[in-house]
SERO-941672 format. One record per atom (N, C-alpha, C): residue in one letter; atom name; x, y, z. Coordinates in Angstrom, 3 decimals, decimal comma. Layout:
  type  atom        xx        yy        zz
     A    CA         X         Y         Z
...
// end
This chain:
  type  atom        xx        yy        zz
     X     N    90,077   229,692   -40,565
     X    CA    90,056   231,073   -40,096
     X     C    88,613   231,576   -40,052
     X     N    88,487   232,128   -38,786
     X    CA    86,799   232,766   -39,010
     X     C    87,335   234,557   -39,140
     X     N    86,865   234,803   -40,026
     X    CA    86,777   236,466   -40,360
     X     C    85,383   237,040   -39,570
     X     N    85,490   237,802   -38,762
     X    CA    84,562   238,342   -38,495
     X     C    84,436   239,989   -38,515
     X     N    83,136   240,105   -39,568
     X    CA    83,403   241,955   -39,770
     X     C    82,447   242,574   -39,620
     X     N    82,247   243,642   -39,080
     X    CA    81,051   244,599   -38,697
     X     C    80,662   244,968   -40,312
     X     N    79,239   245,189   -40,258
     X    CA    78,631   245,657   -41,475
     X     C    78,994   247,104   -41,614
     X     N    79,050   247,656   -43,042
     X    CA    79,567   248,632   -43,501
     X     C    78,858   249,892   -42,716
     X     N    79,076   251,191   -43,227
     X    CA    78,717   252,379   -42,338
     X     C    76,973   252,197   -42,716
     X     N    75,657   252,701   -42,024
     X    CA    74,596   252,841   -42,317
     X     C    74,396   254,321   -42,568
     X     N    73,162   254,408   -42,854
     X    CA    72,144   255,404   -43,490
     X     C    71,557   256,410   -41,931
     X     N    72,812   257,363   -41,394
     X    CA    71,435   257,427   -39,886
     X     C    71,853   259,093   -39,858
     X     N    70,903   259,747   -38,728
     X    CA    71,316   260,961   -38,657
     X     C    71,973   261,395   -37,424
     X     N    72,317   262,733   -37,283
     X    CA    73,266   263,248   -36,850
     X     C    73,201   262,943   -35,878
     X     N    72,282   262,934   -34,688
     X    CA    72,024   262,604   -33,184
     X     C    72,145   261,539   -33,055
     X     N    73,030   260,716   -31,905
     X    CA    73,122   259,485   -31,537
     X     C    71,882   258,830   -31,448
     X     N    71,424   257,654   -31,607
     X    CA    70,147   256,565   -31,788
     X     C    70,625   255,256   -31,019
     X     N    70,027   254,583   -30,600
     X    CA    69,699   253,238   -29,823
     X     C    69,267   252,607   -31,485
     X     N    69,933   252,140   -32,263
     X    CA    69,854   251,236   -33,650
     X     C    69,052   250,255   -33,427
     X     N    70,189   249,497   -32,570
     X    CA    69,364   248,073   -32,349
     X     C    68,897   247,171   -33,525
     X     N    67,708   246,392   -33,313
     X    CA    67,512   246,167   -34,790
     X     C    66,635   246,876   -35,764
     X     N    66,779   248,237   -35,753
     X    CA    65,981   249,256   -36,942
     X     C    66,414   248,508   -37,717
     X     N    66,149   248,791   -39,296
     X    CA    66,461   247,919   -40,168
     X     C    66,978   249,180   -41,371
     X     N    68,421   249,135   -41,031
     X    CA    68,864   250,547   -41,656
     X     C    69,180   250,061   -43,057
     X     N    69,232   250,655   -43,883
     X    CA    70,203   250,455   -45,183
     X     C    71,824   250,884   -45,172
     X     N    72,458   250,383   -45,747
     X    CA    73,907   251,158   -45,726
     X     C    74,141   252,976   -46,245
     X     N    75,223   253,533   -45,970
     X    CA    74,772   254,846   -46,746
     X     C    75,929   254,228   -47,816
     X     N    76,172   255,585   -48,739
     X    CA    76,855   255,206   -49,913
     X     C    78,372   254,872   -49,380
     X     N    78,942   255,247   -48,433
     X    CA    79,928   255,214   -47,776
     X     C    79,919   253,675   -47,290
     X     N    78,800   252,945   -46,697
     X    CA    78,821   251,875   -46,707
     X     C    79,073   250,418   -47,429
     X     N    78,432   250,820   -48,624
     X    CA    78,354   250,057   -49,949
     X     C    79,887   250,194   -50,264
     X     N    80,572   251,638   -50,353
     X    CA    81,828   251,536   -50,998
     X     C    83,098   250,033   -49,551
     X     N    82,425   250,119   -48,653
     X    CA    83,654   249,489   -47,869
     X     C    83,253   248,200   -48,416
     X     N    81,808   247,740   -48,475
     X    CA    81,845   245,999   -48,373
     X     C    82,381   246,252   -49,651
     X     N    82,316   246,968   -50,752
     X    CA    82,714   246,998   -52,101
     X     C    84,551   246,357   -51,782
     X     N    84,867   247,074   -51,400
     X    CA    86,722   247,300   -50,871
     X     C    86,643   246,086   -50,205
     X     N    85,896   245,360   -49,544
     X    CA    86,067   244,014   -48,627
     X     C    86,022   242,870   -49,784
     X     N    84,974   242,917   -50,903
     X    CA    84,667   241,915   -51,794
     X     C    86,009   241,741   -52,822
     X     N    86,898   242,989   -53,266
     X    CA    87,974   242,732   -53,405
     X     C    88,870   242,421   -52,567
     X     N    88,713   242,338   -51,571
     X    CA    89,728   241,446   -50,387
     X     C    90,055   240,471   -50,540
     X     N    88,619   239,665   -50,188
     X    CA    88,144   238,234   -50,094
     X     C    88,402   237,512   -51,473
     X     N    88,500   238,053   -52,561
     X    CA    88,284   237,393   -54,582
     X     C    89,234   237,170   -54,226
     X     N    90,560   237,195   -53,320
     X    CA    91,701   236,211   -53,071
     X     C    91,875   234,917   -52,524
     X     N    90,620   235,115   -51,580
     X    CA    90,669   233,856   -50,409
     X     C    89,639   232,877   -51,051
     X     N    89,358   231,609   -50,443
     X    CA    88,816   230,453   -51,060
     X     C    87,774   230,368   -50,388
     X     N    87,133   231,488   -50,115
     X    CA    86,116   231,358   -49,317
     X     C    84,554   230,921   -49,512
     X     N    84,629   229,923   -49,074
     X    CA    83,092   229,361   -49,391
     X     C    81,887   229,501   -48,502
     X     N    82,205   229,523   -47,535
     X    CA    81,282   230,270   -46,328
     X     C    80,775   231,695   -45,727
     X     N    80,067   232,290   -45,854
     X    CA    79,562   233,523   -46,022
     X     C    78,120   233,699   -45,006
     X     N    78,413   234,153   -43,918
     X    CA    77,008   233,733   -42,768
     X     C    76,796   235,305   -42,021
     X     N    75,092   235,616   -42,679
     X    CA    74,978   237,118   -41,845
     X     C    73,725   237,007   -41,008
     X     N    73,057   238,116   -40,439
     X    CA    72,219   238,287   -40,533
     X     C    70,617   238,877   -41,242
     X     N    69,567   239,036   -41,177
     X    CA    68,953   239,008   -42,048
     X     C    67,881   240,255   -41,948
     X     N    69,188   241,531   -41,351
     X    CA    68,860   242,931   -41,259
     X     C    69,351   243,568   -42,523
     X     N    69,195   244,462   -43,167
     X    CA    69,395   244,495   -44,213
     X     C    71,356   245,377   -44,230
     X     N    71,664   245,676   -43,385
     X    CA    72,494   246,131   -43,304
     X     C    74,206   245,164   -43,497
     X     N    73,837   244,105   -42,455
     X    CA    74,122   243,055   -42,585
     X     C    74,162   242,048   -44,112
     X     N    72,870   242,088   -44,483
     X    CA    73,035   241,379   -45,615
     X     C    73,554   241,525   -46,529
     X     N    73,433   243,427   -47,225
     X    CA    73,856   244,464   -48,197
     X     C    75,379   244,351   -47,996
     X     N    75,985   243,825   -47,091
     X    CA    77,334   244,008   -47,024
     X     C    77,568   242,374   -47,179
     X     N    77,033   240,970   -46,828
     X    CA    77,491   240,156   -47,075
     X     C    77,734   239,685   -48,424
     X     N    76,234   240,469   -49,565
     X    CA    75,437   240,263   -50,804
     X     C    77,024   240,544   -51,699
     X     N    77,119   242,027   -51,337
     X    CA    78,285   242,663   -51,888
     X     C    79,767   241,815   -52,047
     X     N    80,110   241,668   -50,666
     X    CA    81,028   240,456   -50,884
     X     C    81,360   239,274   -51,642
     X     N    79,710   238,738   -51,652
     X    CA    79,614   237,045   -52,412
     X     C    79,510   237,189   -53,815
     X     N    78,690   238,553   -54,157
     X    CA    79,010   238,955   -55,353
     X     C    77,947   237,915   -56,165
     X     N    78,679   236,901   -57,275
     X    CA    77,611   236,398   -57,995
     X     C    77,640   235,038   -57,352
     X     N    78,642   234,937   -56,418
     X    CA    78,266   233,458   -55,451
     X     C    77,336   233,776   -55,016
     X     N    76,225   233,465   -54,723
     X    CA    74,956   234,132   -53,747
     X     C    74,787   232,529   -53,391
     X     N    75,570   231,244   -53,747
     X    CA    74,993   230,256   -53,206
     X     C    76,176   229,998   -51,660
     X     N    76,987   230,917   -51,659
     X    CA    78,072   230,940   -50,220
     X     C    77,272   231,764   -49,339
     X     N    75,949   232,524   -49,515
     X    CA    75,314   233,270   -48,725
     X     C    74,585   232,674   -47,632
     X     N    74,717   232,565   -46,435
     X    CA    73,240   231,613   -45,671
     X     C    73,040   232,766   -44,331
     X     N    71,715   233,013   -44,506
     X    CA    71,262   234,102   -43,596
     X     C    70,595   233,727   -42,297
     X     N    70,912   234,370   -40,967
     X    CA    70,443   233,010   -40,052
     X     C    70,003   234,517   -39,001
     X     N    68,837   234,679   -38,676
     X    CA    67,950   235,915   -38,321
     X     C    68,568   235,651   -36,710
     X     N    69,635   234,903   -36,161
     X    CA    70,332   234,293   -34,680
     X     C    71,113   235,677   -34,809
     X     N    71,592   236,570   -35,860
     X    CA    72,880   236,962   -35,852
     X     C    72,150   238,871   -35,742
     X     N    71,329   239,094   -35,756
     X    CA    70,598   240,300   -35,787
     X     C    71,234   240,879   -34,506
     X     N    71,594   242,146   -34,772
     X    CA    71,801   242,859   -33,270
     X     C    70,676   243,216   -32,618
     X     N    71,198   243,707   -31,486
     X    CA    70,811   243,178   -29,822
     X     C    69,394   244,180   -30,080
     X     N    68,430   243,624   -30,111
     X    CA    66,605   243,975   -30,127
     X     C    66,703   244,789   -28,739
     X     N    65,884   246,475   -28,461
     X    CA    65,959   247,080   -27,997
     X     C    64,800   247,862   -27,152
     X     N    63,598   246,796   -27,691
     X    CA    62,218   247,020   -27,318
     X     C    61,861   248,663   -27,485
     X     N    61,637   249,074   -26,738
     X    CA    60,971   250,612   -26,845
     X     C    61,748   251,537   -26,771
     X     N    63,056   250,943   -26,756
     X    CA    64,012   252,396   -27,073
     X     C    64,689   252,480   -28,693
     X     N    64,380   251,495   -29,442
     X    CA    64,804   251,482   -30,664
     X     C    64,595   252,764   -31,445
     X     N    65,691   252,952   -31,661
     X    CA    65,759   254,426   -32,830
     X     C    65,369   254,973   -32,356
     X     N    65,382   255,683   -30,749
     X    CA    65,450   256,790   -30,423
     X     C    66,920   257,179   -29,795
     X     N    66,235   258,565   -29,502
     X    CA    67,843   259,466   -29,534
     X     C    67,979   259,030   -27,847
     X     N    69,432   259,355   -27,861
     X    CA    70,096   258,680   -26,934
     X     C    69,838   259,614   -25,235
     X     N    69,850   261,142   -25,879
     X    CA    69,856   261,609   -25,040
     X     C    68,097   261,949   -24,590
     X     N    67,354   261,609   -25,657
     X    CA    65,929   261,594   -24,782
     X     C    66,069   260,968   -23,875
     X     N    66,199   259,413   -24,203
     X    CA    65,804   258,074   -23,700
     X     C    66,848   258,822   -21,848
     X     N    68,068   259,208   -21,738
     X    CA    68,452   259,393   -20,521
     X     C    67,540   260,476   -19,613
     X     N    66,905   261,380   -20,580
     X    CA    66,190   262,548   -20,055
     X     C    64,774   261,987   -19,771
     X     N    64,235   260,943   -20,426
     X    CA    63,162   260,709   -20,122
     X     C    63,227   259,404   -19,000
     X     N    64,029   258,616   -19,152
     X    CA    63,732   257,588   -18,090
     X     C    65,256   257,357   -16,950
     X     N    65,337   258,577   -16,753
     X    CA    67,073   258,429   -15,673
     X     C    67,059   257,115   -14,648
     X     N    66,058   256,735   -14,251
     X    CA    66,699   255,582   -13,383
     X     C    66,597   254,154   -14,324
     X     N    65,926   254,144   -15,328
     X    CA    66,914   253,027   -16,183
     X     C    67,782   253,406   -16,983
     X     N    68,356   254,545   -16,801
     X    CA    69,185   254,874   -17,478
     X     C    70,675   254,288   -16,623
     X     N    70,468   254,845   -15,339
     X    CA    71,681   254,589   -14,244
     X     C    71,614   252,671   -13,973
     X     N    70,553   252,501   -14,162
     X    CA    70,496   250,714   -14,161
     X     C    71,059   250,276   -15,306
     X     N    71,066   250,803   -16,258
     X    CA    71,547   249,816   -17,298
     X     C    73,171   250,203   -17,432
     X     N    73,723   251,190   -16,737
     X    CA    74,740   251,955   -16,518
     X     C    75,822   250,845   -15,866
     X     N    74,668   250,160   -14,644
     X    CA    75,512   249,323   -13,413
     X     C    75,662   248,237   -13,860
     X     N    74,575   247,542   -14,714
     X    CA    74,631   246,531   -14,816
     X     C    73,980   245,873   -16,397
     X     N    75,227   246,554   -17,214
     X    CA    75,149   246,782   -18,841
     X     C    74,644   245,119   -19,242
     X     N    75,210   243,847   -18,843
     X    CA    74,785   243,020   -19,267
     X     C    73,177   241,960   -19,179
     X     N    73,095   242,228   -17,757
     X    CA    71,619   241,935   -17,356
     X     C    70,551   243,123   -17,723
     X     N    70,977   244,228   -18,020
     X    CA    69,700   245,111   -18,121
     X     C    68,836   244,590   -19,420
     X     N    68,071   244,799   -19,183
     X    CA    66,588   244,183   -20,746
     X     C    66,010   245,973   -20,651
     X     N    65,946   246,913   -21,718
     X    CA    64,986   247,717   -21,949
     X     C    63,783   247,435   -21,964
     X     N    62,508   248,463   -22,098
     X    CA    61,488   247,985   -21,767
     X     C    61,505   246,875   -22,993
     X     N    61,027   245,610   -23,546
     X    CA    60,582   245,145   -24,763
     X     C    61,786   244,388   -25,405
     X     N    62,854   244,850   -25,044
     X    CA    63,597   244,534   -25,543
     X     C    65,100   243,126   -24,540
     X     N    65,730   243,203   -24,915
     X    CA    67,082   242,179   -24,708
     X     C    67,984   242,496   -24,081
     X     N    68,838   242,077   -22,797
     X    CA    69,820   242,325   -22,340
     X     C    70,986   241,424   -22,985
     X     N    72,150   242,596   -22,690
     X    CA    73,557   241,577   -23,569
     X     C    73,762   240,256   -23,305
     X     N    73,281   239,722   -22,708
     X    CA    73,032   238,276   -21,670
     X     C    72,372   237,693   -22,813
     X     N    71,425   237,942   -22,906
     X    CA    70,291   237,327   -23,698
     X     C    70,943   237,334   -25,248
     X     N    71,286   238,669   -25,569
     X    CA    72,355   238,476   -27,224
     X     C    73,291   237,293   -26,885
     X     N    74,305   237,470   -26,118
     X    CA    75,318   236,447   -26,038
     X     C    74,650   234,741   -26,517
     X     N    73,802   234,738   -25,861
     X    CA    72,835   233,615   -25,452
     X     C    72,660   233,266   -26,898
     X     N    72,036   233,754   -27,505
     X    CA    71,272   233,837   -28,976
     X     C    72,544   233,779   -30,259
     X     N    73,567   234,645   -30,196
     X    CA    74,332   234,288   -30,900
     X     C    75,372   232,840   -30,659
     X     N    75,351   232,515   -29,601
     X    CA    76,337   231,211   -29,927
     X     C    75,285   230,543   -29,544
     X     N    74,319   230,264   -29,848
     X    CA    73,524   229,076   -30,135
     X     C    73,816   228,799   -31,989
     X     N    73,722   230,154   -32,581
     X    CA    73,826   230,180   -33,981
     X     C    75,593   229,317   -34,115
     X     N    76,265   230,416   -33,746
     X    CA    77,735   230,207   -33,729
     X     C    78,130   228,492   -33,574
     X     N    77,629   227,955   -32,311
     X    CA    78,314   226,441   -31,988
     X     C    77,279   225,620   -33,280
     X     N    76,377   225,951   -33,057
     X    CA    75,632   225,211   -34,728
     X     C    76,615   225,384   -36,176
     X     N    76,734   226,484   -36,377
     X    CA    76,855   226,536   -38,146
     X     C    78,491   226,592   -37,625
     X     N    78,915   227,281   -37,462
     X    CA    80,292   227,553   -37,264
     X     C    81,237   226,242   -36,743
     X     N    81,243   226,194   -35,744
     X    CA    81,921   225,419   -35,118
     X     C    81,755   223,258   -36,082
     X     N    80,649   223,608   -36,294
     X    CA    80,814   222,513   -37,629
     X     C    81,619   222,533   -38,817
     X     N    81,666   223,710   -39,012
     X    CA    82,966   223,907   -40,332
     X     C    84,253   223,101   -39,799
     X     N    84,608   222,973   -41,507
     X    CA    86,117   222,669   -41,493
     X     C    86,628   223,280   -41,918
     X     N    86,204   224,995   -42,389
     X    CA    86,477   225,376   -43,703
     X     C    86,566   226,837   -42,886
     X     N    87,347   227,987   -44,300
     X    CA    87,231   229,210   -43,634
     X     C    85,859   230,244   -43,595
     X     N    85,694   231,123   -42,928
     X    CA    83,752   231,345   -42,746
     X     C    83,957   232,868   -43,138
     X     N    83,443   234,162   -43,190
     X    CA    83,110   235,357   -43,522
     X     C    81,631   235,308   -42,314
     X     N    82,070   236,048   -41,193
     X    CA    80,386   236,469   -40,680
     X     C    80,620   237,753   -40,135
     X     N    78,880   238,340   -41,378
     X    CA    79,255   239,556   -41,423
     X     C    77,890   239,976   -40,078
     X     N    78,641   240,561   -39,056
     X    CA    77,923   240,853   -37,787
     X     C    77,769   241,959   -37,819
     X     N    77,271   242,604   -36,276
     X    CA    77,276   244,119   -35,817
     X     C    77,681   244,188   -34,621
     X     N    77,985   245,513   -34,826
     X    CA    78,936   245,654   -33,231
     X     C    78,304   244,938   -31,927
     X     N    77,132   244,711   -31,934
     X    CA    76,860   243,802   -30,719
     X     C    77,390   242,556   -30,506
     X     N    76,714   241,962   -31,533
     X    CA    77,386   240,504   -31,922
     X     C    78,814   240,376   -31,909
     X     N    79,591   241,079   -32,816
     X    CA    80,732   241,099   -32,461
     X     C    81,487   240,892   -31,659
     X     N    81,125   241,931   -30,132
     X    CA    81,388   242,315   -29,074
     X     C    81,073   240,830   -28,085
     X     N    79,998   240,311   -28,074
     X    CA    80,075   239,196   -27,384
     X     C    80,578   237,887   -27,687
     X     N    80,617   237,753   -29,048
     X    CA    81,777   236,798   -29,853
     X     C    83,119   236,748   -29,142
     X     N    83,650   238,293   -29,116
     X    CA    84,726   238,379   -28,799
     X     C    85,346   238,218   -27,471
     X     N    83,987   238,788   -26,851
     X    CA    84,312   238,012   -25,236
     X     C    84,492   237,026   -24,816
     X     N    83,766   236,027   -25,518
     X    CA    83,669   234,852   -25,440
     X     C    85,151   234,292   -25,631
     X     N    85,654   234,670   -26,815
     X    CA    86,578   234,316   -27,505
     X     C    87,914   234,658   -26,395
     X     N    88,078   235,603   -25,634
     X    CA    88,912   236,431   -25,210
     X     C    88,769   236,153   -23,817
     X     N    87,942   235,665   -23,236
     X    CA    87,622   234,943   -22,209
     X     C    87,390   236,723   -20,482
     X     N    86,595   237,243   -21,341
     X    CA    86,471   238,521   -20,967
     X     C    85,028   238,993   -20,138
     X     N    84,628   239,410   -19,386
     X    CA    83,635   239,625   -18,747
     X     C    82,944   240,562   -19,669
     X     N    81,651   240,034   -19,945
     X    CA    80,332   240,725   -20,989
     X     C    80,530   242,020   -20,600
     X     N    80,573   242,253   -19,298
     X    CA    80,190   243,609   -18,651
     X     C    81,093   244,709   -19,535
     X     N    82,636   244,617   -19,973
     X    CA    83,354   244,980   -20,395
     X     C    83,331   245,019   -21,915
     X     N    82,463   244,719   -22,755
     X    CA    81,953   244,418   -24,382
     X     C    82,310   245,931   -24,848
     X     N    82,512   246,584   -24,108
     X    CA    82,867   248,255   -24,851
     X     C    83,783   248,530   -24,848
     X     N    84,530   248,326   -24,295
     X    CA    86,167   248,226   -24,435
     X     C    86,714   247,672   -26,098
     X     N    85,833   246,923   -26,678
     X    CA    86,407   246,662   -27,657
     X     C    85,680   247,374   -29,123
     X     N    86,389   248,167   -29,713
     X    CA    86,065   248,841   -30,587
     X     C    85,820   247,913   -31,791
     X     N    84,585   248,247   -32,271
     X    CA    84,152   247,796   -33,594
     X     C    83,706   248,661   -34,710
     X     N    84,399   249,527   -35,436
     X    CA    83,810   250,520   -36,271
     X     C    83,356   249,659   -37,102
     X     N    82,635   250,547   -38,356
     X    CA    81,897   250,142   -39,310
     X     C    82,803   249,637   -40,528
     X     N    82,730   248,740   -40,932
     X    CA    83,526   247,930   -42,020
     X     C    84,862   247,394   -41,794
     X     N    85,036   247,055   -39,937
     X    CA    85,956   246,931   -39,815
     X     C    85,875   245,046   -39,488
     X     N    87,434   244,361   -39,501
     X    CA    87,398   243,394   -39,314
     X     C    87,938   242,457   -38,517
     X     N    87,319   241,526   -38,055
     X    CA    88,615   240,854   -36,620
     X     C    88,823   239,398   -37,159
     X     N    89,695   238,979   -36,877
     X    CA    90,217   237,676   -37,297
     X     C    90,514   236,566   -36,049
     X     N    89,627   235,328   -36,592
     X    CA    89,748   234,415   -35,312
     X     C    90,743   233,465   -35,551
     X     N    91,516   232,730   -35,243
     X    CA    91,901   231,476   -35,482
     X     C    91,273   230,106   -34,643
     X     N    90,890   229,189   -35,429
     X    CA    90,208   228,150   -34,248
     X     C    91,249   226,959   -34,295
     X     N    91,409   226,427   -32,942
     X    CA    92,446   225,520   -32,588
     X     C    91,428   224,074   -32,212
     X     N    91,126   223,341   -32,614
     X    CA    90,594   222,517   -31,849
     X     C    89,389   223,239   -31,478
     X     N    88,592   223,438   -30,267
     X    CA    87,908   223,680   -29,169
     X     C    88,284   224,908   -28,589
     X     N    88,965   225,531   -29,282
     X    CA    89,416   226,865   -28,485
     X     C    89,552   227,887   -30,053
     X     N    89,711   228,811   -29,233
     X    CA    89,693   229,931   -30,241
     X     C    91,181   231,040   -30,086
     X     N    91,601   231,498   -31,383
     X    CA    93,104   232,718   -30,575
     X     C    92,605   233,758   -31,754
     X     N    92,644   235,011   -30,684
     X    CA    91,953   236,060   -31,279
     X     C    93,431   236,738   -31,919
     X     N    93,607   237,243   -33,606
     X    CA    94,915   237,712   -33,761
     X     C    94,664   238,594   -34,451
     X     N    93,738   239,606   -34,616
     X    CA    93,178   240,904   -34,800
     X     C    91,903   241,455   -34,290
     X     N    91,893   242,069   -34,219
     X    CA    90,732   243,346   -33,858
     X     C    90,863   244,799   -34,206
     X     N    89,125   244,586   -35,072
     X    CA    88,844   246,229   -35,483
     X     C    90,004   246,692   -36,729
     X     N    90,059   245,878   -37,179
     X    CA    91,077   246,303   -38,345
     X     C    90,297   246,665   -39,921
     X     N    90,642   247,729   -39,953
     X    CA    89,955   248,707   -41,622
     X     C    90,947   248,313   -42,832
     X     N    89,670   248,195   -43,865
     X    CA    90,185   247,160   -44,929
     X     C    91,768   247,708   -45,507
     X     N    91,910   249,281   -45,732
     X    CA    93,280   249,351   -45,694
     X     C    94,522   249,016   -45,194
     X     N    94,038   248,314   -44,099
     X    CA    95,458   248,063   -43,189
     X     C    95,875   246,770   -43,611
     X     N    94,829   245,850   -43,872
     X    CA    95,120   244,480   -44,566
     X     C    95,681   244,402   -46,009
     X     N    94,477   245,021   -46,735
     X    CA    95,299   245,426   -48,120
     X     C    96,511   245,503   -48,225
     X     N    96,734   246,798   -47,077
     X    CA    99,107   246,965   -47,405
     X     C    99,393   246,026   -46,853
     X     N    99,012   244,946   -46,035
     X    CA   100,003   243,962   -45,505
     X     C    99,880   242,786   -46,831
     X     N    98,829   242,519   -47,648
     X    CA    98,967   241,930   -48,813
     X     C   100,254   241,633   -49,409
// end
């Protein structure tokens, strides 16, 4: 089984932001979910534990592994989608200040690259290079704790879904999707699911 879960809530303010890879901390709200996830998992036999090496990401994998820290392996492939010169700014400058890449990246969400930064093309690209390496070598069940980018193109992949469409699938914060791998193929049998909903099915 590959578990795959968005990192817990972050540390940000009120106005929408282009995140990207800022390098947020969790807020306290955050810490409490991977907290609620690490009692999840003290059931499962899980020996595999794979994040990235943003701190947001990690703070939520750390939490999980608890005093395993040797199931931890951090692989900087898994960082969300780098944003060049729009990073951590507000959402609605960035449309007020540059409207015709605003309407370009509008048309064509997966090829667009910000100035400096990465188009979803290029994430996709970058994460399953990581993915068919570490992952797909397992025999075993995995924990990768992503971000909604990553996520999102995982899942396309998985779902056999056009990139362009990566928003359609909701990824809140501390939430989790569940893969099953068959062979060479993958069957997606959750999405976006909050640690309470698993808990009661326990």
């Amino acid at each position: 089984m590959i578990y795959l879960l968005r990192h817990g809530e972050i540390q940000s303010g009120p106005k929408k932001r282009f995140i990207g890879q800022t390098d947020c901390e969790l807020s306290a709200k955050g810490r409490q979910q991977a907290s609620a996830w690490k009692d999840f998992f003290s059931g499962c036999d899980l020996k595999n534990i794979l994040c990235s090496d943003l701190q947001r990401s990690e703070q939520s994998a750390a939490s999980i592994a608890g005093i395993r820290s040797d199931r931890l392996r951090i692989d900087e492939r898994l960082r969300e989608i780098h944003l060049g010169d729009w990073e951590n700014q507000e959402m609605a400058a960035i449309k007020a200040a540059c409207p015709q890449a605003w309407v370009q990246r509008g048309q064509d969400l997966t090829g667009f690259r910000p100035p400096g930064g990465e188009s979803f093309r290029d994430l996709g690209d970058r994460v399953m290079s990581c993915f068919e390496e570490v992952v797909c070598s397992l025999r075993e069940d995995i924990l990768i704790v992503g971000h909604a980018g990553v996520n999102r193109v995982l899942l396309c992949r998985f779902l056999g879904m056009p990139l362009q469409n990566l928003f359609r699938l909701g990824q809140d914060y501390g939430c989790l999707n569940l893969i099953q791998q068959q062979g060479a193929q993958f069957r997606v049998l959750r999405v976006n699911v909050p640690h309470f909903f698993l808990t009661a099915e326990k």
